[in-house]
C-alpha atoms as a printed R data frame, in Angstrom:
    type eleno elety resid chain resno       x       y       z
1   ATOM     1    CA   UNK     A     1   2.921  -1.669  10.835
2   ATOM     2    CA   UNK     A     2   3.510   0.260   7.707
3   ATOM     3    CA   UNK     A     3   5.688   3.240   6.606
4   ATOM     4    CA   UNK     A     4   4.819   5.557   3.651
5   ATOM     5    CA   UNK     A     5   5.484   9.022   3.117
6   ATOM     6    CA   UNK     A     6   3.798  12.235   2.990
7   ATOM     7    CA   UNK     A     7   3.927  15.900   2.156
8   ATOM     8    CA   UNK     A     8   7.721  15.048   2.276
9   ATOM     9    CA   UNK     A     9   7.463  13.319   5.791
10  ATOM    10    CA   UNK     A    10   8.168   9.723   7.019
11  ATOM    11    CA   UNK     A    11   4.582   8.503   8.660
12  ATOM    12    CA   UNK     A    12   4.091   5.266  10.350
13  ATOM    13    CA   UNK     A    13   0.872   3.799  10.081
14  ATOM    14    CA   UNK     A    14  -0.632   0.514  11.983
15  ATOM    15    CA   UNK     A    15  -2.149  -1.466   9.004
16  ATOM    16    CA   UNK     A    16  -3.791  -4.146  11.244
17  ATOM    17    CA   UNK     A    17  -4.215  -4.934  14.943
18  ATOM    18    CA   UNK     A    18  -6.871  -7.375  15.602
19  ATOM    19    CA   UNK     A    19  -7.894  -9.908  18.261
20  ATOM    20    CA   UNK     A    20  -8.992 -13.775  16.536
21  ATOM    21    CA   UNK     A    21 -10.823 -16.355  18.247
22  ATOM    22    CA   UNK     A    22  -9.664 -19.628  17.786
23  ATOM    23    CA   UNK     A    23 -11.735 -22.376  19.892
24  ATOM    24    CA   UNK     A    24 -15.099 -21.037  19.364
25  ATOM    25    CA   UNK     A    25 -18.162 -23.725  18.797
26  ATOM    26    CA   UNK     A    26 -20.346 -24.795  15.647
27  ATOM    27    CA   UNK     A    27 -17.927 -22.758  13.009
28  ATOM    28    CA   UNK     A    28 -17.895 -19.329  15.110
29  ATOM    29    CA   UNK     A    29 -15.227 -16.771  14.941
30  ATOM    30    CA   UNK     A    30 -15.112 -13.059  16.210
31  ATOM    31    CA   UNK     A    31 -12.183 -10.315  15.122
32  ATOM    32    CA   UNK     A    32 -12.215  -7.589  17.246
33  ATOM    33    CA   UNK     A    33  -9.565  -4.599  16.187
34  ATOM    34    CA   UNK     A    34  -8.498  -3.126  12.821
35  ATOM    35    CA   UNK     A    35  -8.468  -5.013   9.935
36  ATOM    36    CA   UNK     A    36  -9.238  -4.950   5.839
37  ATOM    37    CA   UNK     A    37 -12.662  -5.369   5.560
38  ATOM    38    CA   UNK     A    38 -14.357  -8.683   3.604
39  ATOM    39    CA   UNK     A    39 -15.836  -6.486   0.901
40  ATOM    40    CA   UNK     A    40 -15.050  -7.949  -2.144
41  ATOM    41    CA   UNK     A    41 -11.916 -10.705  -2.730
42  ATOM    42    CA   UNK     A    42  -9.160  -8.592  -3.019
43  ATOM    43    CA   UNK     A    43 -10.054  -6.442  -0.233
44  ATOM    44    CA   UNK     A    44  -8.697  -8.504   2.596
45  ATOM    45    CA   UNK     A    45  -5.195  -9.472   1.248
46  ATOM    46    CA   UNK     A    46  -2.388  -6.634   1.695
47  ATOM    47    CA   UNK     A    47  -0.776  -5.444  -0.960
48  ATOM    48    CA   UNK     A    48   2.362  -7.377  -1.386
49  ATOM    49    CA   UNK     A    49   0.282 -10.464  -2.066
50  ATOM    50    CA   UNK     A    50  -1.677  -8.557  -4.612
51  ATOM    51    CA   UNK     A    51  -0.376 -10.223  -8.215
52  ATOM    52    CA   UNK     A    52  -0.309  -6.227  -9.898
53  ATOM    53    CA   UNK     A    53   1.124  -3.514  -8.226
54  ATOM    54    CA   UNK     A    54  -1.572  -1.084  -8.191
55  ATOM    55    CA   UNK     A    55  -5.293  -1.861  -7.059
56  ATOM    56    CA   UNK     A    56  -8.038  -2.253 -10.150
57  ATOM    57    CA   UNK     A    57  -9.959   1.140 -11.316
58  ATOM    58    CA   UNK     A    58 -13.000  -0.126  -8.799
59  ATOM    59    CA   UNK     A    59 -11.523  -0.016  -5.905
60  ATOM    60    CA   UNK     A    60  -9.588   2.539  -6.138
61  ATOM    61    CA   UNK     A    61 -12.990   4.893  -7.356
62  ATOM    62    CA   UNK     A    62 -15.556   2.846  -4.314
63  ATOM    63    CA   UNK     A    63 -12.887   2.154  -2.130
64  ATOM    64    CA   UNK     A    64 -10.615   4.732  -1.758
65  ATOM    65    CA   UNK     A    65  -7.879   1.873  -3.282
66  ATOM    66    CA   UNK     A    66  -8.480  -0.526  -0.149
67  ATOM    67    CA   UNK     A    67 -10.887  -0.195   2.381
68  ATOM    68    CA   UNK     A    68  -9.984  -1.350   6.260
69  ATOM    69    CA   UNK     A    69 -11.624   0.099   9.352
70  ATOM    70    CA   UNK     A    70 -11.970  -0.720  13.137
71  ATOM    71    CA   UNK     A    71 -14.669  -2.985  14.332
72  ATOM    72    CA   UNK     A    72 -15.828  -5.793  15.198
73  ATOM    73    CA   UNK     A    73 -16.634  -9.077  13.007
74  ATOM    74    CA   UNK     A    74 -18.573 -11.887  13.466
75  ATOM    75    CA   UNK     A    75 -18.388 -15.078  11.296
76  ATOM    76    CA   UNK     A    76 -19.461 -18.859  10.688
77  ATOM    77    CA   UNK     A    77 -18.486 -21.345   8.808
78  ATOM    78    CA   UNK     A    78 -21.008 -24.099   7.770
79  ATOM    79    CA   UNK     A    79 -19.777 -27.691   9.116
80  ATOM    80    CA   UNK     A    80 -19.663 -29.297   5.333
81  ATOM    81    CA   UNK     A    81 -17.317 -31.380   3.659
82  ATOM    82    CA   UNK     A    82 -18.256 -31.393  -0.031
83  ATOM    83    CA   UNK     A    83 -18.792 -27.185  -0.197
84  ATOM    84    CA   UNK     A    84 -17.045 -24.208   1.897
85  ATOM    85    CA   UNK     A    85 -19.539 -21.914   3.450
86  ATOM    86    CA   UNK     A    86 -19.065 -18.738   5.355
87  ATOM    87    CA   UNK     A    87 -21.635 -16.198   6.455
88  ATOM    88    CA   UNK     A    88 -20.350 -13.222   8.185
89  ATOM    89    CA   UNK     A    89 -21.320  -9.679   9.643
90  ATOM    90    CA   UNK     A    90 -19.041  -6.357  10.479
91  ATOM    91    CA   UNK     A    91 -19.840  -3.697  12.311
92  ATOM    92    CA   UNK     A    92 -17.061  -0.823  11.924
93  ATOM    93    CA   UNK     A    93 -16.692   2.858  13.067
94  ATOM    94    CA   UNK     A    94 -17.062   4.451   9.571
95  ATOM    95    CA   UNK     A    95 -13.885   6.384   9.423
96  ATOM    96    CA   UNK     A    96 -12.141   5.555   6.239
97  ATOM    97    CA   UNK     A    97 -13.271   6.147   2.800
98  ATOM    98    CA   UNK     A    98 -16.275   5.572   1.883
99  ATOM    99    CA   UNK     A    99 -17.552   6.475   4.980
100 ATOM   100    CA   UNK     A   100 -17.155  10.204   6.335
101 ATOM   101    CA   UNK     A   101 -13.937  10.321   8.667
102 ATOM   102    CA   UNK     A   102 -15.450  12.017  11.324
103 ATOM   103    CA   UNK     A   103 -18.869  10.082  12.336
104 ATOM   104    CA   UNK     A   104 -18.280   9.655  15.978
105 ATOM   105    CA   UNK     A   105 -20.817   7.155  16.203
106 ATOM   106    CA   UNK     A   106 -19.235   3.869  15.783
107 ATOM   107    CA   UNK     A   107 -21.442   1.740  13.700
108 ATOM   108    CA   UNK     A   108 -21.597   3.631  11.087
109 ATOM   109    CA   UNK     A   109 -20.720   1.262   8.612
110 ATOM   110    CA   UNK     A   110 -22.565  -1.984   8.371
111 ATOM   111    CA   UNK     A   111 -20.838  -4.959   5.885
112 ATOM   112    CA   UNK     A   112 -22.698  -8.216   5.304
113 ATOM   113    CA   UNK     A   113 -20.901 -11.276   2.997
114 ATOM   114    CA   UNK     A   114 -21.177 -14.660   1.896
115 ATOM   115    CA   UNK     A   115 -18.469 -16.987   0.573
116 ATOM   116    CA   UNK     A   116 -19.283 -20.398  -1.758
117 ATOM   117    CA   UNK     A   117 -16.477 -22.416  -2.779
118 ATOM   118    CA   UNK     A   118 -15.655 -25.876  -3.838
119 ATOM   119    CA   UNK     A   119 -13.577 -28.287  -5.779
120 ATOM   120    CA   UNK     A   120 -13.955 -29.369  -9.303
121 ATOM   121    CA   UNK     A   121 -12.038 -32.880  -9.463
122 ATOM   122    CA   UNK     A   122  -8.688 -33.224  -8.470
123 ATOM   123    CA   UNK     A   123  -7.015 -30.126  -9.765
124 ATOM   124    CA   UNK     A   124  -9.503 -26.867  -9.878
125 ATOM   125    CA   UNK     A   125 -11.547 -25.212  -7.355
126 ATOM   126    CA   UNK     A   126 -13.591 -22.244  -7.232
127 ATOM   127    CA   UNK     A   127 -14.764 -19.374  -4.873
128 ATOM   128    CA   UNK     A   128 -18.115 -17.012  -5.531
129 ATOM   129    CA   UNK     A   129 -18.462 -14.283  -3.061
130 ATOM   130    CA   UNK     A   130 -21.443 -11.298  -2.224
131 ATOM   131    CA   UNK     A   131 -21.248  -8.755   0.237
132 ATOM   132    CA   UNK     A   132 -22.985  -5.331   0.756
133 ATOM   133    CA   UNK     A   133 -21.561  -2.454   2.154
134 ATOM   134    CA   UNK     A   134 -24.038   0.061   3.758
135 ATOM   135    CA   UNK     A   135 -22.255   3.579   4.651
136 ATOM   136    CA   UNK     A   136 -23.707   6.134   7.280
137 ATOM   137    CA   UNK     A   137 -21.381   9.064   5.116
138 ATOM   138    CA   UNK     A   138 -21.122  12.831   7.053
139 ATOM   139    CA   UNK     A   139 -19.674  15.399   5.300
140 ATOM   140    CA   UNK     A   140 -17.440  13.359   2.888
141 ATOM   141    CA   UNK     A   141 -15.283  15.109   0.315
142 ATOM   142    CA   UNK     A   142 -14.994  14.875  -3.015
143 ATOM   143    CA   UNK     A   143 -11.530  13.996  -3.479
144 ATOM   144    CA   UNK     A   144 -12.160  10.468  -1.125
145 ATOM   145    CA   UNK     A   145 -11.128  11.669   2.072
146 ATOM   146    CA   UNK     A   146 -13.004  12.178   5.371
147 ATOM   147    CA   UNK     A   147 -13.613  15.484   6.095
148 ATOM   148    CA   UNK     A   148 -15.106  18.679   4.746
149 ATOM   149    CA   UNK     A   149 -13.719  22.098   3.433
150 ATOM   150    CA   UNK     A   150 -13.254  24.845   5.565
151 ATOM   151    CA   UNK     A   151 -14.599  28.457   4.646
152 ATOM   152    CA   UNK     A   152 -11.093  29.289   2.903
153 ATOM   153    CA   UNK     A   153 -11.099  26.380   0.285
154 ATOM   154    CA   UNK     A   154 -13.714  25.524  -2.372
155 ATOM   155    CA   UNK     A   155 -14.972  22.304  -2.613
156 ATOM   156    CA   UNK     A   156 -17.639  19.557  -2.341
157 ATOM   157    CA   UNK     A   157 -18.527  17.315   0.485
158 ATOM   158    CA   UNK     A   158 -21.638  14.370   0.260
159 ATOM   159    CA   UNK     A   159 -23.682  13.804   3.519
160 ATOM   160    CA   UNK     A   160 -26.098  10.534   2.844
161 ATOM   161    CA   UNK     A   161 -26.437   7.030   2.262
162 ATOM   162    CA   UNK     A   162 -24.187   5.054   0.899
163 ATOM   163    CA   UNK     A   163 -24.690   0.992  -0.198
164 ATOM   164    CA   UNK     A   164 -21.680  -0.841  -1.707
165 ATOM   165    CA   UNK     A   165 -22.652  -4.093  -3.306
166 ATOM   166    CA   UNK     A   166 -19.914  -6.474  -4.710
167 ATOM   167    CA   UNK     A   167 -19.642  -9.937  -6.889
168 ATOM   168    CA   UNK     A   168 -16.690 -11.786  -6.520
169 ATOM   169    CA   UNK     A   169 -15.499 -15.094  -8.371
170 ATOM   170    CA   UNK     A   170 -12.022 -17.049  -8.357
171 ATOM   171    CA   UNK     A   171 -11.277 -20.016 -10.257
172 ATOM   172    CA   UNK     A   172  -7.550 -21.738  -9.412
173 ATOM   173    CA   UNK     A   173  -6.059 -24.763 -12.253
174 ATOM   174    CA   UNK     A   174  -3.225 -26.509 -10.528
175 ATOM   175    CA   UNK     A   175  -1.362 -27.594 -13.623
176 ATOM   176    CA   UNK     A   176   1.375 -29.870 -11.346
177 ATOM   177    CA   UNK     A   177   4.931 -29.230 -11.045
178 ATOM   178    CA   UNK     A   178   4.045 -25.533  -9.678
179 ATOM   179    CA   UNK     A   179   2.501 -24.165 -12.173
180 ATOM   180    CA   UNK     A   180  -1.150 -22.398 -12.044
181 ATOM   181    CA   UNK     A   181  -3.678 -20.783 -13.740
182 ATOM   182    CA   UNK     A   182  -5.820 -18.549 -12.046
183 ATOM   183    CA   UNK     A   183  -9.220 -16.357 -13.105
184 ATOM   184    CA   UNK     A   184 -10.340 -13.550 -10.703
185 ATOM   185    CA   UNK     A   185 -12.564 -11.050 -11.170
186 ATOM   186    CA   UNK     A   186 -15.144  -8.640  -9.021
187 ATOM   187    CA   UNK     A   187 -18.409  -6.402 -10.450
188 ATOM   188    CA   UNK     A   188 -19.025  -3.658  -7.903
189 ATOM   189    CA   UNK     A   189 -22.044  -1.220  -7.726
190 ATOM   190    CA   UNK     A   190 -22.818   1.687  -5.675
191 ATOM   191    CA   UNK     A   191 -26.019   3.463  -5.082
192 ATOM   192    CA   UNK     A   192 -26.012   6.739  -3.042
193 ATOM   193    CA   UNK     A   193 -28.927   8.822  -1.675
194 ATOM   194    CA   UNK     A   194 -28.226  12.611  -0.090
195 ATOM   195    CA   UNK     A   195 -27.087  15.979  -0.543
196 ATOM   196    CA   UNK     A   196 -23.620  17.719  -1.893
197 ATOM   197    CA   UNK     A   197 -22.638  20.854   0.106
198 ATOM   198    CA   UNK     A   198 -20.441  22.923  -2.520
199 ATOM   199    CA   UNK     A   199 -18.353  25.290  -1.022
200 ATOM   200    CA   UNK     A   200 -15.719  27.966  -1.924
201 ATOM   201    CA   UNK     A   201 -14.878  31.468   0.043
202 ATOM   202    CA   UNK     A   202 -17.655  31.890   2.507
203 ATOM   203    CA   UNK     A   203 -20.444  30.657  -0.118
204 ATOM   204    CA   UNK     A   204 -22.121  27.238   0.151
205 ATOM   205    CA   UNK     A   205 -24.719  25.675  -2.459
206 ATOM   206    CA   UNK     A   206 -26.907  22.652  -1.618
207 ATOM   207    CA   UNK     A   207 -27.754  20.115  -3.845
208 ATOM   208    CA   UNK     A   208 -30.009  16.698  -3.784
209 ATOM   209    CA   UNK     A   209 -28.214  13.999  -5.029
210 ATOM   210    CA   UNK     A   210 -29.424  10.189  -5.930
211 ATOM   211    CA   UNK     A   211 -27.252   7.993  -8.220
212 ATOM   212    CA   UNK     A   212 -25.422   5.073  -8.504
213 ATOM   213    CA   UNK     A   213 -22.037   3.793 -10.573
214 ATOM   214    CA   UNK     A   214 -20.203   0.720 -11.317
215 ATOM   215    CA   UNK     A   215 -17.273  -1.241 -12.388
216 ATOM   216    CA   UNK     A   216 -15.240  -4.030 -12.782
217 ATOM   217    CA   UNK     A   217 -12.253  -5.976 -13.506
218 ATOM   218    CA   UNK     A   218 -11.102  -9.277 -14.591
219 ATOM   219    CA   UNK     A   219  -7.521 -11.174 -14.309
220 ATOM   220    CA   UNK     A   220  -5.967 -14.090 -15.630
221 ATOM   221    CA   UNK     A   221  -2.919 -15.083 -14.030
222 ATOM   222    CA   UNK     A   222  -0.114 -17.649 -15.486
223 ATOM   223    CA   UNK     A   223   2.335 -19.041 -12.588
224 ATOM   224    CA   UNK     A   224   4.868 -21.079 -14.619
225 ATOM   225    CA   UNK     A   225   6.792 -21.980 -11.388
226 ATOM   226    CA   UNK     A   226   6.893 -21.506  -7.615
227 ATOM   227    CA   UNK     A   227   8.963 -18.005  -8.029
228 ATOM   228    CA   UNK     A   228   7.425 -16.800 -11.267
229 ATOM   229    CA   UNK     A   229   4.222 -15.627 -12.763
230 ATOM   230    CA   UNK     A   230   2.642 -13.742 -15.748
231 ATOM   231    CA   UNK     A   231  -0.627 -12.177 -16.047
232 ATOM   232    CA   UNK     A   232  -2.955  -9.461 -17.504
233 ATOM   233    CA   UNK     A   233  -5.849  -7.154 -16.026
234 ATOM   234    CA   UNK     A   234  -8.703  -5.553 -17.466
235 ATOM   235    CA   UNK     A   235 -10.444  -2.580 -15.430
């Protein structure tokens, strides 16, 4: 449960509530609830284990800064000793940024991912991660929130389809004695397919639209002991 303000005002807002499975068979989990979605690395981790204080340009421009939802995810986990695999599926209602806000059709938003990981000798190991994002999106505004203009305000809303694809990678040094060195970085690339409503006063224009963006980041991170760490970002 967080608390943030706005317009002035004290809001509380429930971050996550989610349901786990724990004793499922053959590497099979379910979450059922609200939670951060597994799009991309960062993604799932809250914000005060984030090593910078603000989220990279990427996410903040495709994901509205994080993206979490409620839904339902299923995911397994390959029964290997040598590599980690995990395969995994979400279905969620589609009511935060990217998606519309007010689809009342839950499903809107579809999220496959994959996770790879390993060790390299005593001391490194490594994480590669895909997942795509597919986006049922009514009526979504320009400014990244979920809801259109009303007659009074001018404005632009996009009403389409929206994919999300992302690239993840994470390499971790254990230099003994506390001390780390960590690479991270994601590639993320959207394609979108429908048509802008611009409105202002009691005028409205309608507009095809087909194009796609993308963006990046990469960190290196310096922990020089258990308390204390360095690092530098690139967006």
């Amino acid at each position: 449960i967080g608390l943030h303000t706005h317009d002035g005002e004290i809001e509380v807002d429930i971050e996550e509530a989610f349901i786990d499975t724990l004793s499922l068979p053959a590497g099979l989990g379910f979450r059922f609830g609200r939670f951060y979605s597994a799009i991309g690395y960062l993604n799932e981790h809250h914000t005060h284990a984030w090593d910078f204080a603000d989220e990279p340009l990427a996410y903040r421009a495709f994901l509205g800064g994080q993206y979490r939802d409620d839904g339902i995810r299923g995911s397994w986990v390959a029964p290997t000793d040598e590599v980690f695999l995990e395969l995994g599926a979400e279905i969620l209602r589609g009511d935060a940024y990217p998606g519309g806000g007010n689809d009342p059709d839950f499903g809107a938003t579809q999220n496959i991912f994959a996770k790879l990981g390993g060790d390299v000798g005593q001391n490194n190991s490594w994480q590669v991660g895909l997942a795509h994002l597919n986006v049922d999106v009514i009526e979504r505004s320009a400014g990244g929130h979920g809801h259109g203009h009303s007659d009074e305000e001018a404005g632009a809303a996009f009403t389409g389809d929206s994919d999300l694809t992302v690239l993840d990678a994470v390499w971790k040094t254990d230099l003994g004695n506390d001390r780390a060195i960590i690479l991270q970085g994601e590639y993320m690339w959207r394609d979108e397919d429908g048509q802008v409503t611009f409105t202002e006063e009691d005028e409205e224009a309608l507009f095809n639209y087909d194009g796609d963006q993308d963006g990046w980041y990469l960190q290196s991170i310096y922990q020089f002991n258990r308390q204390w760490r360095t690092g530098l970002r690139y967006d």
